[in-house]
C-alpha positions in Angstrom: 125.5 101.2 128.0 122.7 102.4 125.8 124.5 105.6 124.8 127.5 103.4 123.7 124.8 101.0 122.0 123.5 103.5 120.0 126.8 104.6 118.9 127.6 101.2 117.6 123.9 101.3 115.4 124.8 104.8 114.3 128.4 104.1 112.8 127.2 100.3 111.7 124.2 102.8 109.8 126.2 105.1 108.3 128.9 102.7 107.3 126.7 101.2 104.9 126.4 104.7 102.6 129.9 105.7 103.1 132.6 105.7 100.5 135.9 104.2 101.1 138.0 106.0 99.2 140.0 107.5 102.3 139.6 104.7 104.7 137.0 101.8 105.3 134.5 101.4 108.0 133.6 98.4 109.3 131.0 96.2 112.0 131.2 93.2 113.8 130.9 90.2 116.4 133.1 89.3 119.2 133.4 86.7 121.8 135.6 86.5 124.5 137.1 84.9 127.6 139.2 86.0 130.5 141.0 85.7 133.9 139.9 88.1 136.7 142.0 89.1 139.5 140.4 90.4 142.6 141.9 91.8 145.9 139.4 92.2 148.4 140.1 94.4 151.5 138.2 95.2 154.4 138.2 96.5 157.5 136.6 97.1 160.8 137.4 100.5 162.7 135.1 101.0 166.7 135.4 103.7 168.4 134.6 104.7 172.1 130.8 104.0 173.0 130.4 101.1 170.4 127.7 98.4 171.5 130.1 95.3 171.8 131.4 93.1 174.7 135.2 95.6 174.9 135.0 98.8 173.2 138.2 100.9 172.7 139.0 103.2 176.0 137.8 106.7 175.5 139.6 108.9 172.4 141.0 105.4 171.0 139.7 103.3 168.1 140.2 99.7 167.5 140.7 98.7 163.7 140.6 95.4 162.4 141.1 94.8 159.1 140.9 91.4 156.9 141.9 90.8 153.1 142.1 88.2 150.2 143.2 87.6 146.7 141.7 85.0 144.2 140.9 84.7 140.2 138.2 83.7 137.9 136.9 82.9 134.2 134.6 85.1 132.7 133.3 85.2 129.3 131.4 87.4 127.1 130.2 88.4 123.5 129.2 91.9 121.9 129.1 94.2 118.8 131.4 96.7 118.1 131.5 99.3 114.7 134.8 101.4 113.8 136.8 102.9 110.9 140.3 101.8 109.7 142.5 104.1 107.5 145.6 103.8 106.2 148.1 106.5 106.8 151.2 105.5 104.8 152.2 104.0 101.2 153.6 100.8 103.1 149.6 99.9 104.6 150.6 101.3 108.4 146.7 102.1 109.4 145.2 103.4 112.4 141.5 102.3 113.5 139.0 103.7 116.1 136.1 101.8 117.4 133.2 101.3 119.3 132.3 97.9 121.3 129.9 97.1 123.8 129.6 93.3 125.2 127.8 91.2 128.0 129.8 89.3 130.0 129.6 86.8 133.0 131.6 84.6 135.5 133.6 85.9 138.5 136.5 85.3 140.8 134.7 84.3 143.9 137.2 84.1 146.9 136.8 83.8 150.8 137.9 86.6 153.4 139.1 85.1 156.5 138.5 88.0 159.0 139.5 88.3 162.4 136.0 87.2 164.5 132.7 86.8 164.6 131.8 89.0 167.5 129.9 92.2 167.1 132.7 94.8 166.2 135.0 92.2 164.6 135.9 91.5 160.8 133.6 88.8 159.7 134.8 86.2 157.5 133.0 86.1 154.2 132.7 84.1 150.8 132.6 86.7 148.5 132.8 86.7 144.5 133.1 89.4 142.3 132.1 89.7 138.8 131.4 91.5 135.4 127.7 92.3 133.7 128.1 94.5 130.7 131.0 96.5 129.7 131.6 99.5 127.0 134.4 101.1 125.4 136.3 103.1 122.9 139.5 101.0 121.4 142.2 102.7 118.9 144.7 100.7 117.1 148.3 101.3 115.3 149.5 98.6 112.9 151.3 97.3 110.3 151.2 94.1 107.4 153.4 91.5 107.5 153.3 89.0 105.2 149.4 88.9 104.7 148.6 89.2 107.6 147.9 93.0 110.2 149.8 93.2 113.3 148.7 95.9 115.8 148.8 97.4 118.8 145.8 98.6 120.8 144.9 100.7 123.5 141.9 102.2 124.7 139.0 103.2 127.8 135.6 101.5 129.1 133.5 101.3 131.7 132.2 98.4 132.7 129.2 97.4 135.4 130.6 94.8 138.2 128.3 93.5 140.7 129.9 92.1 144.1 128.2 89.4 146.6 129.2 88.4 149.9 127.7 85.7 152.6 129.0 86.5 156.2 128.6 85.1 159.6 128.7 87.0 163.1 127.0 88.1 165.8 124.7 91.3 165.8 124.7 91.7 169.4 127.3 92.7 171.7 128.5 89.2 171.9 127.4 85.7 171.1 127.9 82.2 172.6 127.8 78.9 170.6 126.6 77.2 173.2 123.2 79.1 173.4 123.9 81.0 176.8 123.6 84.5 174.7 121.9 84.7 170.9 123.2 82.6 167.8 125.2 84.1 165.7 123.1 84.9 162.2 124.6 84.5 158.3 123.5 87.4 156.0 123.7 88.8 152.6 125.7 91.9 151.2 125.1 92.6 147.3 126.3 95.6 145.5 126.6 96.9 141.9 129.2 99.2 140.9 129.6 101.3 137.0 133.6 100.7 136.5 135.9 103.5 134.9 139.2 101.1 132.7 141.5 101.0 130.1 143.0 98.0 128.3 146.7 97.9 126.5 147.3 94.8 124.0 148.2 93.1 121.2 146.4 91.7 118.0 146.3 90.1 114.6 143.6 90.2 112.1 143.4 87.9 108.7 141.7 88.8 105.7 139.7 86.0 104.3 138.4 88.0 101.3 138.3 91.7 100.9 135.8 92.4 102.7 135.9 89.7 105.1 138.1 89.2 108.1 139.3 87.2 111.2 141.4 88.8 114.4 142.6 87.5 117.5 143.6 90.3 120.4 145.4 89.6 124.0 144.2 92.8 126.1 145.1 93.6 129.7 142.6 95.5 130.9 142.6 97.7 134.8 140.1 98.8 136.6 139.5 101.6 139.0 139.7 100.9 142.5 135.7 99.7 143.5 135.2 101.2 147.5 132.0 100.7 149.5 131.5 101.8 152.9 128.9 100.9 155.6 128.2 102.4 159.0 126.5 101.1 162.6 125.4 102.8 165.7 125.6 106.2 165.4 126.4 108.0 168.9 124.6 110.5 170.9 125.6 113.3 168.3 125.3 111.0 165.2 128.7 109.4 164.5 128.9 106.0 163.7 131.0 103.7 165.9 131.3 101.1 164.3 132.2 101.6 160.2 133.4 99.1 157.6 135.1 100.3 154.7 135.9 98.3 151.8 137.5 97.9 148.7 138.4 95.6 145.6 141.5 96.5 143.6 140.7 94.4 139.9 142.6 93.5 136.5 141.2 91.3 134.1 143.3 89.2 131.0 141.2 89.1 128.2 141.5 87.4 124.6 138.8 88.5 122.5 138.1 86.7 118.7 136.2 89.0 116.3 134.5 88.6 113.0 135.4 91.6 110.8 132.6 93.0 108.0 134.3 96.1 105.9 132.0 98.7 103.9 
């Protein structure tokens, strides 16, 4: 995020020195707000010598896995610098720019499981959610009366932390009623640096020449996010019990900017 940051100052720095004869560069300030999508999946795999009340029979596994699907606002605001040219007599341009943003909200969800015995998929509540995200946005467009109509499509990376509260029981089994230990409620918290990319469409309004207003509708995916934890290694080291997981995200994003050309 600072190497993107600095970017932005650099091309917002040099913009105000450069001629505009073959093209314009410009800064500005956005805000926007979204819709995430999460799928959550995880899943529960023992194998043979596991510490829990019926482990798998010798050379078998037993895998148990769990998964969920929910949705949430987020909103953000950044900075973001680029340069816009025209490349035909009729006002087609291109742009390329810079943007980097804070964001916050999250879809927050809840992961049924299959048990909450040692060795089973634990229900959580879970949520899932955006910090800070970067990227590098090119647009193709055209005027129609007054007004620039554009296409857009570009890459980011953005920083996603997860949280989860669970429930189960951390020996090889657990009783309610007290006749073997309660079962405990942790914690699990994670941050993860996303790889994206975003399609969409936009419109931007001059107000005076230098001066302008858009509005943009982005779809934007992100790469698969996979964790993986591991429990009670054998005699010669192997885990037998692991839980891999993994959240599968897209996020709908409209984004209103204020425009400053040099």
């Amino acid at each position: 995020m600072r190497d993107v940051g600095l970017a932005v100052a650099a091309v917002a720095a040099f913009a105000s020195g450069a001629s505009a004869q073959d093209g314009r560069f410009y800064v500005g300030i956005s805000a926007n707000a979204g819709a995430l999508g999460v799928a959550y999946e995880k899943t529960v795999i023992v194998r043979e010598g596991a510490p829990v009340a019926e482990p798998p029979a010798t050379g078998e596994t037993l895998v148990r896995p769990s998964s969920s699907f929910d949705r949430g606002a987020t909103i953000g605001s950044g900075l973001f610098a680029g340069y816009r040219r025209r490349f035909a007599d009729d006002g087609r341009f291109f742009s390329a720019e810079v943007q980097v943003a804070g964001a916050g909200g999250a879809a927050r969800g809840y992961l049924p499981g299959t048990g909450l015995q040692r060795g089973e998929n634990w229900p959580e509540d879970w949520s899932f959610g955006k910090n800070w995200a970067a990227g590098l946005t090119g647009r193709v467009g055209t005027p129609v009366n007054g007004i620039d109509l554009y296409l857009l499509g570009g890459a980011r990376v953005t920083q996603v932390a997860f949280g989860a509260e669970t429930t189960g029981c951390e020996h090889p089994v657990c009783s309610a009623d007290g006749a073997y230990p309660d079962f405990v409620r942790g914690t699990v918290a994670r941050h993860s640096t996303l790889a994206g990319w975003s399609v969409g469409v936009g419109v931007e309004k001059r107000m005076r020449p230098d001066l302008a207003f858009r509005w943009e509708l982005s779809y934007i995916g992100y790469a698969t996010d996979e964790g993986r934890m591991e429990f009670d290694p054998d005699p010669a080291g192997m885990p037998t019990i692991s839980v891999p997981s993994r959240f599968s995200s897209s996020d709908l994003e409209l984004t209103l900017s204020l425009v400053r050309y040099f």
